[in-house]
MIDRENNU-139392 format. One record per residue (C-alpha): x, y, z; residue in one letter. Coordinates in steps of 0.5 Angstrom, whole numbers, plus 500, padded with zeros to 3 digits. Layout:
REM residues N
XYZa;...
This chain:
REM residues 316
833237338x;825238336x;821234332x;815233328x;811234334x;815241336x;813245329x;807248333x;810251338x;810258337x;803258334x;806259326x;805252321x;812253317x;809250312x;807253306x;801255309x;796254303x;791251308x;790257311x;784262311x;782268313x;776269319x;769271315x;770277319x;776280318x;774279310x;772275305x;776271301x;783270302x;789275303x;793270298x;787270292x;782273289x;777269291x;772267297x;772261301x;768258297x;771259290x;765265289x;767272285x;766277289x;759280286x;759287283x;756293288x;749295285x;749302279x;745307281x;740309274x;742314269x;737321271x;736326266x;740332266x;734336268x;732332273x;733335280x;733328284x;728327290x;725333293x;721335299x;713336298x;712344298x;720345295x;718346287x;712351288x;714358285x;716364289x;711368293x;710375290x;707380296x;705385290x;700381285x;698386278x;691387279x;686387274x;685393269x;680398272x;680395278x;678400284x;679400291x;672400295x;670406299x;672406306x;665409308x;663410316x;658405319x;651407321x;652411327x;648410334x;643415335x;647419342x;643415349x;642420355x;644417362x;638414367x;637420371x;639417378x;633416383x;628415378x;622411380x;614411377x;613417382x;618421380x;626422383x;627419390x;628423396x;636422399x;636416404x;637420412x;641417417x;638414422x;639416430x;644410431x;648411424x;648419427x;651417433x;657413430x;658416424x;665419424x;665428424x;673428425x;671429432x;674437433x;673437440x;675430443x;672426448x;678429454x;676436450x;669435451x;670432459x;672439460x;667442457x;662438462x;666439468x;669431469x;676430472x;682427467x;687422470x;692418465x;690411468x;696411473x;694415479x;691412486x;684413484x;685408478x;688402481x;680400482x;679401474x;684394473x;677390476x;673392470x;679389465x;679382469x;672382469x;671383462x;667380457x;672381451x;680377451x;684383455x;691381456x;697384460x;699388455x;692392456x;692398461x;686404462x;688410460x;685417459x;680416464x;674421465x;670421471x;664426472x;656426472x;651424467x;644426469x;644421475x;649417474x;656418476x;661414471x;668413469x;670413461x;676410459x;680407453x;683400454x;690400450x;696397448x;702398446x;705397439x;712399437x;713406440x;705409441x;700407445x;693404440x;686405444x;682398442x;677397447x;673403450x;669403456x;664406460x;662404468x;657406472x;659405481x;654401484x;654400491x;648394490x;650387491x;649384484x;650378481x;655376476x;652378469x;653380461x;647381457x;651381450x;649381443x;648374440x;653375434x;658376439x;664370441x;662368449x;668368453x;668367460x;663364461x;663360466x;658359471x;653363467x;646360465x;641364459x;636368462x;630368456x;626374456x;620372453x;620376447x;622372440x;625379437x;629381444x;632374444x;634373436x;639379438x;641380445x;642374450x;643376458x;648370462x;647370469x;650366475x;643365478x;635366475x;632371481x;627377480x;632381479x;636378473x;628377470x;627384471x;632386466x;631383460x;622385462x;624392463x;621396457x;626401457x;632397456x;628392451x;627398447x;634402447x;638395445x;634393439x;634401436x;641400437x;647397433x;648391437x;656393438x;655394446x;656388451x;655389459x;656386465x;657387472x;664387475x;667381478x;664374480x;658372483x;656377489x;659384489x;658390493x;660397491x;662394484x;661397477x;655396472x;659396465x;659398457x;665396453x;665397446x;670396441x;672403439x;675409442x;672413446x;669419444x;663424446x;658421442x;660413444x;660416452x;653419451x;651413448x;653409454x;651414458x;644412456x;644405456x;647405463x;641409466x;636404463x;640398466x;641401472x;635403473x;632397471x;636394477x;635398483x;629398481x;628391482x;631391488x;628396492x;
């Protein structure tokens, strides 16, 4: 049997229920009356006021201005104005080209060095003129070449395995006998001259040497020391390097010859003597950044005779 004390166990009150009011957040007032919990009437919502007829409501700015018009009635009588051409700048002659306070200047002649190493296309060839002249050609593999790999191991410039002479040309010069040649490489499927070289034979013991321009980056230097000439102007522009300081070392830079024939050139040679220290029966050397050509052999040619000159005669 249940009791009073049971009339809530399945969470309902079975008695009238006029106790009950609903939760404010599920609505106002009583879902058995019309009114609130607090006996209010529920207000009335507000009424929007009453607008003309003609009133369009709210509006943005700019919504109400009248409708563009691309052709505007013009005036009566109006008249375009003229379209009438500016005033126009009298025609202006060029400068004559040259001209100066004495009249046109003279064409600019070449100078003997922009001569030798201006390029003419070169319809001979250096081998093609080392026949005309009587030199011998080899490819730079025969018997007699294997001594040419000194010159590569002693130069002045950074030469790896890849490079090899080729195109070797020996004959006489005036009293010099000389070896040419050109130090290439192989790239892909040719061979690419980068270094041209020209060496006078020797059978003088020299000393390690290199006289090269100072714009140049020195590589193998190592046990060389600057020989000063004593001339400001030579030794702005040319550095001799040596393994010793000795009269015959002084007398290459002092030699008028070779002073003269270096500062009228273009600074693009270096010279050296073939291997390290004391050498007998080794080469006096020009290399050049170029391929060989019958102007560059002529141009090494000359400046291998003052040198070795000066050399000899040092020694004598």
């Amino acid at each position: 049997m249940s009791g009073p004390q049971d009339r809530d166990r399945d969470g309902f009150d079975d008695r009238d229920g006029s106790g009950w009011r609903e939760p404010e957040h599920l609505g106002e007032g009583s879902s058995r009356g019309d009114s609130t919990p607090g006996g209010t009437p529920p207000a009335d919502p507000p009424q929007e006021p009453q607008r003309p007829a003609a009133d369009p409501g709210w509006q943005p700015p700019g919504w109400d201005l009248p409708a563009a018009e691309p052709a505007r009635p013009r005036d009566p009588g109006y008249e375009p104005w003229p379209d009438r051409p500016g005033p126009q700048a009298p025609p202006q002659q060029p400068p004559a080209r040259g001209g100066g306070l004495f009249g046109p200047r003279r064409p600019r002649q070449p100078g003997e060095v922009e001569k030798v190493f201006a390029y003419q296309g070169d319809p001979v060839g250096a081998q093609g003129w080392a026949v005309q002249n009587g030199w011998e050609i080899s490819d730079g593999t025969g018997p007699e070449d294997a001594a040419l790999g000194l010159l590569l191991t002693t130069a002045p410039t950074r030469l790896t395995r890849d490079h090899r002479p080729a195109g070797v040309m020996r004959g006489r010069y005036g009293t010099l006998d000389l070896v040419a040649f050109d130090v290439v490489y192989a790239d892909t499927r040719r061979m690419v001259p980068e270094y041209a070289i020209t060496a006078a034979p020797v059978l003088a013991t020299l000393p390690a040497l290199r006289l090269s321009p100072v714009r140049f980056w020195k590589h193998r230097t190592g046990g060389l020391a600057p020989v000063p000439s004593g001339d400001p102007q030579f030794d702005d522009r040319w550095v001799l390097l040596s393994s010793e300081d000795s009269p015959v070392v002084r007398r290459l830079v002092e030699d008028p010859t070779v002073r003269g024939l270096l500062l009228d050139s273009d600074d693009g040679d270096e010279f050296w003597s073939a291997g390290a220290g004391g050498l007998s029966g080794g080469y006096v050397a020009a290399i050049r950044p170029d391929g060989q050509r019958p102007e560059l052999i002529e141009h090494h040619a000359r400046l291998l005779a003052a040198v070795v000159g000066a050399l000899a005669a040092a020694q004598a």
